[in-house]
Structure formats: C-alpha cells, structure tokens
C-alpha positions as CSV (number, residue, x, y, z in Angstrom):
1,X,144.0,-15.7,-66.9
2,X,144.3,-15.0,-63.2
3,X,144.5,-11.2,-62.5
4,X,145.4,-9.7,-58.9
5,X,148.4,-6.8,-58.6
6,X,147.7,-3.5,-60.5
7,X,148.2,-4.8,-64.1
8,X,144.4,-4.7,-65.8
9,X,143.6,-7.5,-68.2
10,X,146.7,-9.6,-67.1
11,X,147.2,-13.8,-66.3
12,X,149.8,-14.7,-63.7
13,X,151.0,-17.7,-61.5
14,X,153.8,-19.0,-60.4
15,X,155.3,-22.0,-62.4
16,X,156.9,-24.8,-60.6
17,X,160.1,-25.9,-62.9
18,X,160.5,-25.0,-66.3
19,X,157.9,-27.1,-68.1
20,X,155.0,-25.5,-66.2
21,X,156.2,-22.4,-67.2
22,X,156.8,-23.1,-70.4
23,X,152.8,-23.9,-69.9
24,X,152.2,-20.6,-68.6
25,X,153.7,-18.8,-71.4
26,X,152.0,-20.4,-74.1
27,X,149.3,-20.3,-73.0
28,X,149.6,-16.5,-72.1
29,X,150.9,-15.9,-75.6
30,X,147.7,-17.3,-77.1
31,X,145.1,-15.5,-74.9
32,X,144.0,-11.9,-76.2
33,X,143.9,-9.9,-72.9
34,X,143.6,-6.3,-75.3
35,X,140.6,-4.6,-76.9
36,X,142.8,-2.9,-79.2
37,X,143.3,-5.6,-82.0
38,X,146.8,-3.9,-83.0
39,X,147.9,-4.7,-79.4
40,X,151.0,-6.7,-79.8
41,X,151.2,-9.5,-76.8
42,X,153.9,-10.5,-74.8
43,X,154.7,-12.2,-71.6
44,X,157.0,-11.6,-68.8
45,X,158.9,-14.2,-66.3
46,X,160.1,-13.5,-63.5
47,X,162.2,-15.4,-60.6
48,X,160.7,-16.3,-57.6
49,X,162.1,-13.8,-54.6
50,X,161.9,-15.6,-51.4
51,X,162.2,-12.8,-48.7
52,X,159.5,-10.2,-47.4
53,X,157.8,-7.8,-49.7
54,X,158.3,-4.0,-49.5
55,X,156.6,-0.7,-50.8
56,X,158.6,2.5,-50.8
57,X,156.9,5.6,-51.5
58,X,158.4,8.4,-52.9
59,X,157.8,11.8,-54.8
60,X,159.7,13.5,-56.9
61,X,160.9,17.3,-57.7
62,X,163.3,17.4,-60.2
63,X,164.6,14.6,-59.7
64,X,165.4,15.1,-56.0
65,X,163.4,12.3,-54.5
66,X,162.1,11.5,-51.0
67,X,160.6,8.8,-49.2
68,X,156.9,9.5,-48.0
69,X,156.2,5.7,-46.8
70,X,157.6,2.4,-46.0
71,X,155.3,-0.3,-45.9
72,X,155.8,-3.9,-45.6
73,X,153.4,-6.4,-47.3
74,X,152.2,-9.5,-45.8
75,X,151.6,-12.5,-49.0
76,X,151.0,-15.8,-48.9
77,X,148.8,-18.6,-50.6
78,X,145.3,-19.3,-49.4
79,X,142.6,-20.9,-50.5
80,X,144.5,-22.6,-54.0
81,X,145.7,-18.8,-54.6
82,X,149.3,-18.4,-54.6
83,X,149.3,-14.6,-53.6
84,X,147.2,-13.7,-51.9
85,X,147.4,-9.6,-49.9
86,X,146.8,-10.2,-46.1
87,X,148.1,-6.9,-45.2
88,X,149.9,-3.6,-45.7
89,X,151.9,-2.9,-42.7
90,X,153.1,0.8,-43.0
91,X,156.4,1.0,-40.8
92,X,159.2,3.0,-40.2
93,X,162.4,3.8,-41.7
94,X,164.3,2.8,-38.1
95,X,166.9,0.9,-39.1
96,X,170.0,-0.1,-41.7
97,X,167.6,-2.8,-43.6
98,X,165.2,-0.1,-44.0
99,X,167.6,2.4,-44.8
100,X,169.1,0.4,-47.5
101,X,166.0,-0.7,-49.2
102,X,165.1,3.3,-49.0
103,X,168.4,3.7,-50.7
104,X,167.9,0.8,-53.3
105,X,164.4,2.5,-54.1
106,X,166.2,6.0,-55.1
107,X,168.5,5.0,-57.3
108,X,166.1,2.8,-59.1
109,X,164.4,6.3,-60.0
110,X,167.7,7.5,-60.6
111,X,168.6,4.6,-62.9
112,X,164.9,5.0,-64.8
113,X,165.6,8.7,-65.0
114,X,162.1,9.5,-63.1
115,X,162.1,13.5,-62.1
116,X,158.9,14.6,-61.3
117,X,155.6,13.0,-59.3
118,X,155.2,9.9,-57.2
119,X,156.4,6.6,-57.9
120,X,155.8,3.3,-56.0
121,X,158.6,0.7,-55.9
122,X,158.1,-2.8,-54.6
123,X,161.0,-4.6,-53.9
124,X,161.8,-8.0,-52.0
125,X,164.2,-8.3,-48.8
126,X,166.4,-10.9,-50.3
127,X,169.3,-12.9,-48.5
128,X,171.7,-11.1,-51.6
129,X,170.2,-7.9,-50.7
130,X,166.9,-5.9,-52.3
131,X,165.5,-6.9,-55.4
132,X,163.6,-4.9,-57.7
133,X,159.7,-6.8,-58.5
134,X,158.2,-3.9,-59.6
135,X,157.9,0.3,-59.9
136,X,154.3,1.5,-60.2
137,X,155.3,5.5,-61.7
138,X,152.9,8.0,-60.9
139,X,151.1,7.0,-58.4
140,X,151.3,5.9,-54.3
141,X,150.2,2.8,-52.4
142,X,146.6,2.0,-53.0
143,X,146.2,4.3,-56.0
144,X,146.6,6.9,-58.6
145,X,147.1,10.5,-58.6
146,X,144.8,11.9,-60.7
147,X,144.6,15.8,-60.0
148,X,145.0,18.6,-57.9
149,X,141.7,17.6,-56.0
150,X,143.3,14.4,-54.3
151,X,144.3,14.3,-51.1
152,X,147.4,12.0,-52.4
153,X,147.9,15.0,-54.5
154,X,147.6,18.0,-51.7
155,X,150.0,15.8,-49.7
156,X,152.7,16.1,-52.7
157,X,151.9,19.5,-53.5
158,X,152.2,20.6,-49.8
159,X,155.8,18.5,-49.2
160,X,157.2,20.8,-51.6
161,X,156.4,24.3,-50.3
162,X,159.4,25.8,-48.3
C-alpha cells in the first residue's frame, strides 16, 4: 500500500470511477497491514472534496472548546503522487468563511461527544459548505500530546488557568 496522512500501516489512492475503486478495495481487503493476527481488516471510501483543505485546532475543558489554530493546507499531485503536503499555512480566523469552518469544527466535537484535550479536525472548503475529511482526537497539528513535559501540553495546560 501507499501510506502518507497520520494512519500507520495504511494503503490509499484516489480511484478514478467505480471500477478502479472497486480495485482499490480489494486489493486493500486482501493485504494484512496488522501485526496482531486477530486484527479484523477493513477499508474505508471516501468522496473526493474539491475545495481547500483546513486544520482547526482546538482543546477542550469539559466540553467547552476553543480554537487554538487555523491552518490552511496546501495539496496537490507531484511527481505520480496524488497528495502530496506542500505546506501548512497557519492563518487567521478574520473572516465569515473562517468563522464558519471554526463553527463547523465545534460542533463536530459536540456531535462526537469529545470533552476534554485537544483534537484536530480537517475539513474541506466545499462549494456546499465544510465537509468533515477527518478528526485526529488528542492531539494538535504535527503531533501528539503525550505528557505534561510537552510544550503542546504547557500550552493547553496554561489556556486554562484563570
């Protein structure tokens, strides 16, 4: 399989009509991507979203939420890759499109029931409006919050003192 994103041990592409996906999935189905031999498989499809990519960052306090980041990603294909990271553009919340996919982010922790920690939602700027790709709980842009030692975690932990 192909690999990229956050997902460890994972194939992915991007089928062009049905029977190439149809491809894809079988051919994910019969690969083993686990250690753990009672690891059921599985495979998930997904629409293609045409539109930008964005990240909104949030923490969490029982279940009060708030924004930390907004960043916009920059994708494309290179080199035979269909997505391929050129950048991650943090930028501000200064204006209604940003606003609303701030707004679309919360109540997706809302909807999940998420309370407590950080979360990272990526969602796509779609002519119908946001769209949900993926939410990433427990952790910020570019990585995971491991302990009280990280300065991702000191950022949270300070955010909260009155």
């Amino acid at each position: 399989g192909g690999g990229g994103g956050g997902g460890g041990g994972w194939g992915g592409g991007r089928g062009g009509g049905e029977p190439q996906a149809r491809h894809m999935v079988e051919t994910l189905l019969s690969e083993r991507v686990s250690l753990d031999t009672e690891a059921e498989g599985g495979a998930l499809c997904q629409e293609v979203l045409e539109g930008e990519e964005w990240v909104v960052d949030t923490v969490s306090r029982a279940g009060e939420h708030k924004c930390v980041a907004l960043w916009r990603y920059g994708k494309g294909e290179a080199n035979g890759a269909p997505f391929v990271n050129f950048y991650d553009e943090l930028r501000p919340c200064a204006g209604e499109g940003e606003e609303r996919l701030v707004r679309y982010a919360l109540a997706v922790l809302d909807t999940l029931g998420w309370r407590w920690g950080p979360a990272h939602i990526e969602v796509k700027r779609t002519s119908r409006g946001p769209v949900l790709v993926e939410v990433n709980a427990g952790r910020f842009n570019g990585g995971r919050v491991g302990g009280t030692s990280t300065p991702d975690t000191r950022l949270w932990l300070c955010m909260w003192r009155q």
